[in-house]
N, C-alpha and C positions, 0 to 999 in steps of 0.2 A: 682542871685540877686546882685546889686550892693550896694556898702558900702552906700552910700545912702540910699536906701529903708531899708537895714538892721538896720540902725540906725535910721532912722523915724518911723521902724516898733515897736524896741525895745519900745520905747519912745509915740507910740500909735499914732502917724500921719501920715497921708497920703497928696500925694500933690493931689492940688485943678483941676488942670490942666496938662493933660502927654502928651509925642508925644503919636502917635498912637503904638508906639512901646513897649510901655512899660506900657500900658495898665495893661495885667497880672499882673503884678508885683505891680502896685497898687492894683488891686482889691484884694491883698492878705493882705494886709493890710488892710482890715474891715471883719476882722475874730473875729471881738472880741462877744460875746453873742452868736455865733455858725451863722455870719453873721446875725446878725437880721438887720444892714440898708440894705444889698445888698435883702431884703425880701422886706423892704418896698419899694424899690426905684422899685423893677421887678413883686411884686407880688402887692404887696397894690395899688401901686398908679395908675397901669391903672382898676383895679376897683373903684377907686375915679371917673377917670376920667370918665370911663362910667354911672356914677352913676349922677354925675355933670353936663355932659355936654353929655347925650347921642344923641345930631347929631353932636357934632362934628365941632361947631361951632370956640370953642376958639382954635387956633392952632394946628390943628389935625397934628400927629407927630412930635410935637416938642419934640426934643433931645429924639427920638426913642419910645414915649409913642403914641400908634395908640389905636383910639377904636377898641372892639371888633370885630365888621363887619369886619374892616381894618386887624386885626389879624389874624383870623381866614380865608381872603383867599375868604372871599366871594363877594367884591368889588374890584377890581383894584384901587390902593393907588393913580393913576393918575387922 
């Protein structure tokens, strides 16, 4: 980890935006409540979206949230 992240970690922040590289190393930094945002951002919110918008009308996979059809493999994403 770098003194960066060490010390943004210490202090309970994470950056908003990372290279692709250093992804990991953020996402360890939303450890706090045993991850409960990395829950709602992978598990809650594409059941919202399926719940909201089940055909898929508003942006389907934007920033990697697909409906379920999409998920699970049963639709080609194209």
């Amino acid at each position: 980890m770098t003194r960066f992240h060490e010390e943004a970690r210490k202090r309970k922040f994470a950056t908003y935006r990372t290279h692709i590289l250093d992804t990991d190393r953020n996402a360890q930094a939303f450890d706090f409540n045993n991850y409960v945002y990395l829950y709602i951002v992978y598990i809650l919110t594409p059941i919202l979206l399926d719940t909201l918008d089940p055909e898929g009308i508003l942006s389907p996979g934007k920033q990697g949230t697909w409906l379920r059809k999409y998920r699970d493999g049963k639709v080609d994403r194209q």
